[in-house]
N, C-alpha and C positions, 0 to 999 in steps of 0.2 A: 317557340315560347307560346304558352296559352293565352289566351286574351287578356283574364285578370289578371295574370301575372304581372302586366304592366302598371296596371292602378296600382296592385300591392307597391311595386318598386318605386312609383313615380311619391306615393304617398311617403315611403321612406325616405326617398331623399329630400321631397320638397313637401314635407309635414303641414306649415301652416299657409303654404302659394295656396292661389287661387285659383280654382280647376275649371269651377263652373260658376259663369253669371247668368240668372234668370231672373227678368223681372229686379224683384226685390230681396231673390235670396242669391247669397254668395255662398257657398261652400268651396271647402279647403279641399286639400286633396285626403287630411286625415281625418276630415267628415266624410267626404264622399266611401271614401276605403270603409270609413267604419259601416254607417249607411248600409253598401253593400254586404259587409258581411251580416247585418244583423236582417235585411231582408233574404238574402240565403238559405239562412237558418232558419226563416220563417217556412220560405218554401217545403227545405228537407224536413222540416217537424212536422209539415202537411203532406208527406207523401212523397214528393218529387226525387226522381232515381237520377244516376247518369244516363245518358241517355234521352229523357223527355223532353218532349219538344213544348215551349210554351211559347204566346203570342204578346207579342209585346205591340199593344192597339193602340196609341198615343200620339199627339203631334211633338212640337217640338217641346221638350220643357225638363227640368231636372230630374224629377221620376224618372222617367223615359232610361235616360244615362244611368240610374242609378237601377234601374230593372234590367237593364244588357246586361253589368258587369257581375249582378248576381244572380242571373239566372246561369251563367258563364261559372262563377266558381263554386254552384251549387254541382255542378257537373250538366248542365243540363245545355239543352241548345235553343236559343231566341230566333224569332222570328217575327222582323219587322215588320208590324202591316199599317200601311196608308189608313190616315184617319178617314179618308172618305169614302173608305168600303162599305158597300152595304151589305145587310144583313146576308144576304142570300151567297155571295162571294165569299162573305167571312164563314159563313157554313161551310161552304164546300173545303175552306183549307183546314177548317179545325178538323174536319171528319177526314180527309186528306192525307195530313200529316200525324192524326190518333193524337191531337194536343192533350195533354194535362193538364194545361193550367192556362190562361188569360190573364192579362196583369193589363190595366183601359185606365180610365179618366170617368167619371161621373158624369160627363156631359153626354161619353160613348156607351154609356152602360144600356142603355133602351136597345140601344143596334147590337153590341154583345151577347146580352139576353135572348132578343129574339133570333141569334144564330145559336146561343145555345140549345133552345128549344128546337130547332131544327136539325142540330147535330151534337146531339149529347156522350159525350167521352168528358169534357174537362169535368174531373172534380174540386178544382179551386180558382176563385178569380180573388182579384188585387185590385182594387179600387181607390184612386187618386182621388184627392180634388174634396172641394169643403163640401160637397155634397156626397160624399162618399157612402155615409149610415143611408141616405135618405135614398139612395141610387140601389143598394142590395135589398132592402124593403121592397121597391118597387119594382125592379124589373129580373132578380135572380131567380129562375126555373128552381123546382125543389132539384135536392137530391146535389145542388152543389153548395160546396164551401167555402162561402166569402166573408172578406174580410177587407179594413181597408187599409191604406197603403200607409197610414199614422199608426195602426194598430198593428202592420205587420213589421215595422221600425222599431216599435217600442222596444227599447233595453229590459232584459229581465228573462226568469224563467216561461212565462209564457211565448213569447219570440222565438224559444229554442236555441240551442249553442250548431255552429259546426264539426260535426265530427274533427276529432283530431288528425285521423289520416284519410279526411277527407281524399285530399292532393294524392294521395300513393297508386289511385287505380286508374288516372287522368292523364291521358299523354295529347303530346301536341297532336297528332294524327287525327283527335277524336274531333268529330264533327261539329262544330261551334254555332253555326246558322246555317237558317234555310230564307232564302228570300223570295217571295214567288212573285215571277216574269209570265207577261201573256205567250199563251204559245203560239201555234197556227191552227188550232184545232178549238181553240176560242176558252179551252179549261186553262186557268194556269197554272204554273210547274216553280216548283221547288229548286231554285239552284244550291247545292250544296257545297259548304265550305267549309274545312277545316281551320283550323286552329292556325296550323303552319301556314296554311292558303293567306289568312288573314294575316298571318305575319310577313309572308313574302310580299303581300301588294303594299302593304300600309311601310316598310321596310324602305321599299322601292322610291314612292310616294316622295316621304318624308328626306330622301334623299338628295333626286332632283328638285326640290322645293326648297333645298336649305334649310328646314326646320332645325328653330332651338328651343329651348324652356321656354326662352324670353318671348316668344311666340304670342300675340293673343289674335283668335281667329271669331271673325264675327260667323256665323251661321245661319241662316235664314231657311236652308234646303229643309228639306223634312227627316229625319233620319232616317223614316222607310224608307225612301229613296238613297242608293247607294254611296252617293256622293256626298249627301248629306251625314249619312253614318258614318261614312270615315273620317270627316272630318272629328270627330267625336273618338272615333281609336286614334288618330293620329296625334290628336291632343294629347291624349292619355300619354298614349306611346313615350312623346317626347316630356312629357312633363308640364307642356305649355295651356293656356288659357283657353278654355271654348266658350263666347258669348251669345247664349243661344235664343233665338228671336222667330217666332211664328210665320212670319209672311214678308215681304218686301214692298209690301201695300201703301206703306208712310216714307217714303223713302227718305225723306228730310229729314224724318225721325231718327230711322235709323244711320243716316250719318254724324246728327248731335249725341246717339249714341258711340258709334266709332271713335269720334273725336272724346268724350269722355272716359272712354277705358283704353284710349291710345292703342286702338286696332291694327295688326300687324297684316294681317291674311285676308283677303277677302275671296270665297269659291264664289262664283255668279254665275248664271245660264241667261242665253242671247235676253229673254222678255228681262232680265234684272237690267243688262247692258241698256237695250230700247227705252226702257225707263229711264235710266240716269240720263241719257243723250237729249231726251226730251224734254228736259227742266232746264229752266231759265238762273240764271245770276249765279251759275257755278262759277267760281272761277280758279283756275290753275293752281295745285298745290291744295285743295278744301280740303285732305283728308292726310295731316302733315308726318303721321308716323305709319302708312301706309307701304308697307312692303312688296306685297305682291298681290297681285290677280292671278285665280287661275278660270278657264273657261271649259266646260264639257255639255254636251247633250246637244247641242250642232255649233257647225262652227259659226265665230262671227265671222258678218260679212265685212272685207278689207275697209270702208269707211268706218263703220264702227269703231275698230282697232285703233285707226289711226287717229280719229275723235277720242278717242279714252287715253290714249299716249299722251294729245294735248293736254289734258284735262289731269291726268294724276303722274307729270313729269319725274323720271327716277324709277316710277314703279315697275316689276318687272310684273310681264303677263303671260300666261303658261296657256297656250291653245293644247289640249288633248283629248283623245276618242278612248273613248273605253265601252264596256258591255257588261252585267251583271255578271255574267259567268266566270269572269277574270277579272272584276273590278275595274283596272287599268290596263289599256294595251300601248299608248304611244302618247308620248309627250313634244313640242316642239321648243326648242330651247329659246328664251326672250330676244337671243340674240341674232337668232335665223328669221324673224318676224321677215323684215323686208326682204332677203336673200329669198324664201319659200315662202311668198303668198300661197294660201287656201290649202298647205302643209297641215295637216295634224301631226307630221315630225315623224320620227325614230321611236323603236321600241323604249321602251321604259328600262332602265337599269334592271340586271338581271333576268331577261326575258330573251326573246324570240319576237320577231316581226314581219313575215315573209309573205310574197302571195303565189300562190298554186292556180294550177290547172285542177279540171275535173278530176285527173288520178292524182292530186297532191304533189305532183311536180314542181317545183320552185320554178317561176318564171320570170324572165329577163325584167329589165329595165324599159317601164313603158307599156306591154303586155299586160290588158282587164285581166285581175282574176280574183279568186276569192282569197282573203286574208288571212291567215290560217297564227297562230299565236300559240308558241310552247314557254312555259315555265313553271316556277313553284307555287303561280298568284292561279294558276286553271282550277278550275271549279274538278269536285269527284266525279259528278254527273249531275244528273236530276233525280229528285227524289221518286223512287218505286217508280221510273219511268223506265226500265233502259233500253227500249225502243228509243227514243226519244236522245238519250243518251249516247248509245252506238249513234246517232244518224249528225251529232256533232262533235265526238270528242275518235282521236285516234291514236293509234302508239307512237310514243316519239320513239328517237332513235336511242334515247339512254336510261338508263332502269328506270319505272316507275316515272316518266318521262306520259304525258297527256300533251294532246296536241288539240286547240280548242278551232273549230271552223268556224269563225263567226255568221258566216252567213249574208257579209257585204263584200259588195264589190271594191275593189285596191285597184290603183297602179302604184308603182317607184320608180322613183328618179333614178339617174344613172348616179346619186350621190347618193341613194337607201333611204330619200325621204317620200312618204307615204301620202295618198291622196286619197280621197275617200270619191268613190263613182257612183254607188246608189246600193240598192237591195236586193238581192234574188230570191227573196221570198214576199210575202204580202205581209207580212209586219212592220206597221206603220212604228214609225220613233219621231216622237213627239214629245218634246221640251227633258228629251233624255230617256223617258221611256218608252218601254214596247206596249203597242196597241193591235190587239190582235182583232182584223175587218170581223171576222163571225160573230168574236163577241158583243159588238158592236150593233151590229146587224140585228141578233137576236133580240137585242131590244127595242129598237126600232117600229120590230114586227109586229110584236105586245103593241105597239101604240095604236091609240083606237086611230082609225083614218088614214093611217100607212096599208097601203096593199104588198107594197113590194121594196127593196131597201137592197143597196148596195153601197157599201165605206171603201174607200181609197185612201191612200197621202198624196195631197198634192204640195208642191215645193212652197216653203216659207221659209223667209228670211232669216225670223226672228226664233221660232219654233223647229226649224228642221225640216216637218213635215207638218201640215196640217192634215187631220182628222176631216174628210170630205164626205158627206153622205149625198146619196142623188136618189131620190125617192117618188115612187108613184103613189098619188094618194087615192084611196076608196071614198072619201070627205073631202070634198076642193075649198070646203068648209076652214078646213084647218089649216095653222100657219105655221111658218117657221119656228115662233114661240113657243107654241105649243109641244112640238117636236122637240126642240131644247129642254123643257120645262119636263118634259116625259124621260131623255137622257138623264138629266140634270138627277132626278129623284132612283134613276137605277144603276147611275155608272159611277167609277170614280173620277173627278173632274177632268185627270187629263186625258179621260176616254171620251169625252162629251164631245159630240162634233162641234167643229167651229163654223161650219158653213154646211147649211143644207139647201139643195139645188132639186127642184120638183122640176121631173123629166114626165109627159103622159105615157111613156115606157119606159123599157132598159135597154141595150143590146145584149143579145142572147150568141151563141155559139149555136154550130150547126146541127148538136145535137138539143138544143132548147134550154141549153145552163147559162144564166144570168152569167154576161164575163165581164169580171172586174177590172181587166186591162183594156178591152174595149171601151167601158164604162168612164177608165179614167183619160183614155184618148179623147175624149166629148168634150173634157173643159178644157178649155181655152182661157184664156189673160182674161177676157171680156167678162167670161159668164162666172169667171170665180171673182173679180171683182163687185160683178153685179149680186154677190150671193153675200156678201162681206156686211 
């Protein structure tokens, strides 16, 4: 089934529910559906084919949901991207992917703009937000066609109608998103996903989760972040509530929110978990229509767990790992908690979960290997990559059958539950995503006073991985601060290192190459506390 497909049906059955809360707007699900169709139409009166790929640049907020589902039943394919890309990253995917179109926020339009002017293909952007007129004045390159996201809603002949057989030349197959992951090679890459892809993982999901209409799920993730967007289809999906919230920065806030729109669902990652643990005068049962936790992007550590058990009695918590390119690979059941400490569980309903050898041999129980995942949730590949493609996806054994190599180390128990052992590659994951050390690095190098730069992950509790740079300076002038402060202004935050460690060199390899496995042997407990 296509993506919108399910807004259409979710709106027919549950016409006047409540889809989306933000802030202060509520919409139904027969606004949201209409909503979508009428912004659609705006797209297809502006050009946009099956096919096109557009960017959907925004943080969390109703637009956002309502530019997925119709750039989706315009025919065309969305692409989440992180509001705190900067320009230069946002160039390279618009030029990348050949976008037509940008659909942002007024506060992002400055940074949209100046990636426009560096990589001109889109001819139309979409502009949110009360400053909208004021934001395509100012910062729109000639030669594109904007408009704002009031003006491109509006009902009437200017908005444009939907072709009538729209739907006739649109199969589940066709490619719905592209989400881009850092690679190893520091550019990043387009994971590609169908329609059905999306339907088999969010299918899956909604499954072990129990999801029903009556559902309301608070949201706080980003939606460019994976975990965060599904949350947003699996609403849809089921028909149920997404109340959708910027940051997890007020956390008090957001549980007098909880408690007022009686929150069903809560997704969190380990820094949301560290935070709630860390407030004072919770007490047992705070959050009384609470259904369920789920946790992904590293696991929690067993105190943790057992602390959140105290604290939201009844509620059931869903430890699982997953990866862009499959969404979800393995869920632990609430009820294996104590049976399978430090278990990220069993494959996910309808999948595969197996770990190989170098030649893809399944290996016993107990035997390191890589974790290899087949089903209907694996990505096509990467976009105009298939280098990159070939070097993680493989034939499964039954038609049309992709077999995804994630690229982490596994063991299984002698009962097929999974443990995660680390990375065979230098892609740091931190707080859920990939961090690729080059590109890290690269800018580093840019900073006045830096000579030389090398990024690691070293182990965190709370993040998974922390982002680690260990740097020689040309400037003994300059500080830690300032290095951050220089990150800060060219990365997306959860590439910013968290700890930077000035070494008067690097270790080098015997042929004189900077090694960053040498490099991350050097810190020690002491010297990454002392860098904190």
């Amino acid at each position: 089934m296509r993506l919108d497909a399910f807004l259409r049906a979710s709106a027919a059955r549950h016409p006047d529910k409540t889809a989306l809360v933000n802030g202060e707007t509520r919409l139904s699900y027969a606004a949201f559906d209409a909503a979508c169709d009428r912004l659609a139409a705006s797209l297809v009166a502006a050009g946009l084919k099956p096919g096109d790929r557009v960017l959907v640049f925004m943080d969390n907020c109703w637009e956002a949901a309502v530019a997925i589902y119709a750039v989706s039943r315009a025919g065309g394919v969305f692409s989440p991207i992180n509001p705190s890309t900067k320009a230069d990253k946002l160039a390279f995917i618009i030029d990348n992917c050949r976008a037509r179109a940008v659909i942002t926020l007024d506060r992002l339009a400055k940074v949209a703009g100046a990636a426009l002017a560096q990589a001109p293909g889109p001819g139309m952007m979409v502009i949110a937000g009360p400053r909208a007129d004021a934001a395509i004045s100012e910062t729109m390159p000639d030669g594109v066609a904007a408009q704002s996201f009031t003006q491109a809603l509006a009902p009437g002949e200017e908005a444009g109608t939907l072709p009538q057989n729209n739907d006739s030349d649109l199969a589940d197959s066709d490619l719905a998103m592209l989400v881009y992951t850092s690679g190893s090679t520091g550019q990043p890459k387009g994971v590609m996903m169908a329609h059905q892809n999306i339907d088999a993982a969010s299918a899956s999901i909604t499954t072990y989760l129990r999801n029903t209409p009556d559902d309301i799920i608070l949201n706080v993730l980003p939606i460019a972040f994976d975990y965060g967007l599904y949350q947003l289809i699996m609403a849809v999906r089921m028909g149920a509530t997404l109340v959708l919230e910027k940051s997890f920065a007020f956390p008090q806030a957001i549980f007098d929110l909880m408690r007022r729109e009686r929150v069903t669902g809560l997704p969190l990652v380990p820094t949301m978990a560290a935070m709630i643990l860390q407030m004072k005068n919770l007490e047992p049962g705070f959050l009384p229509d609470l259904r369920y936790l789920t946790n992904t992007a590293a696991a929690l550590p067993p105190a943790h767990i057992a602390r959140l058990r105290a604290l939201l009695p009844g509620v059931s918590l869903y430890s699982m790992y997953g990866l862009t390119e499959c969404k979800r690979c393995t869920w632990l059941p609430p009820e294996d908690l104590d049976a399978k400490p430090g278990s990220v569980g069993i494959a996910i309903p309808g999948t595969r979960a197996f770990v190989v050898d170098d030649d893809g041999n399944e290996l016993p129980a107990g035997a390191i290997g890589e974790l290899a995942i087949a089903g209907p949730h694996v990505m096509l590949g990467y976009w105009e990559n298939p280098q990159a493609s070939a070097a993680c996806l493989r034939p499964g054994t039954q038609p049309g059958e992709r077999i995804l190599m994630t690229g982490d180390l596994f063991r299984a128990d002698a009962d097929g539950y999974l443990y995660f052992v680390g990375r065979k590659d230098d892609i740091i994951k931190s707080r859920g995503e990939k961090v690729a050390p080059k590109e890290v690095e690269t800018v580093l190098h840019a900073c006045p006073g830096v000579a030389e730069a090398v990024v690691v992950g070293t182990p965190d509790p709370v993040l998974g991985q922390a982002v680690t740079a260990l740097v020689v300076r040309s400037d003994t002038t300059v500080k830690e601060r300032d290095v951050i402060r220089h990150c800060a202004a060219n990365l997306e935050d959860f590439m910013v290192p968290r700890r930077i460690v000035f070494r008067d060199s690097l270790p080098r390899t015997d042929t004189g190459k900077i090694s960053r496995r040498l490099a991350a042997q050097t810190l020690d407990a002491k010297t990454l506390e002392a860098a904190e």
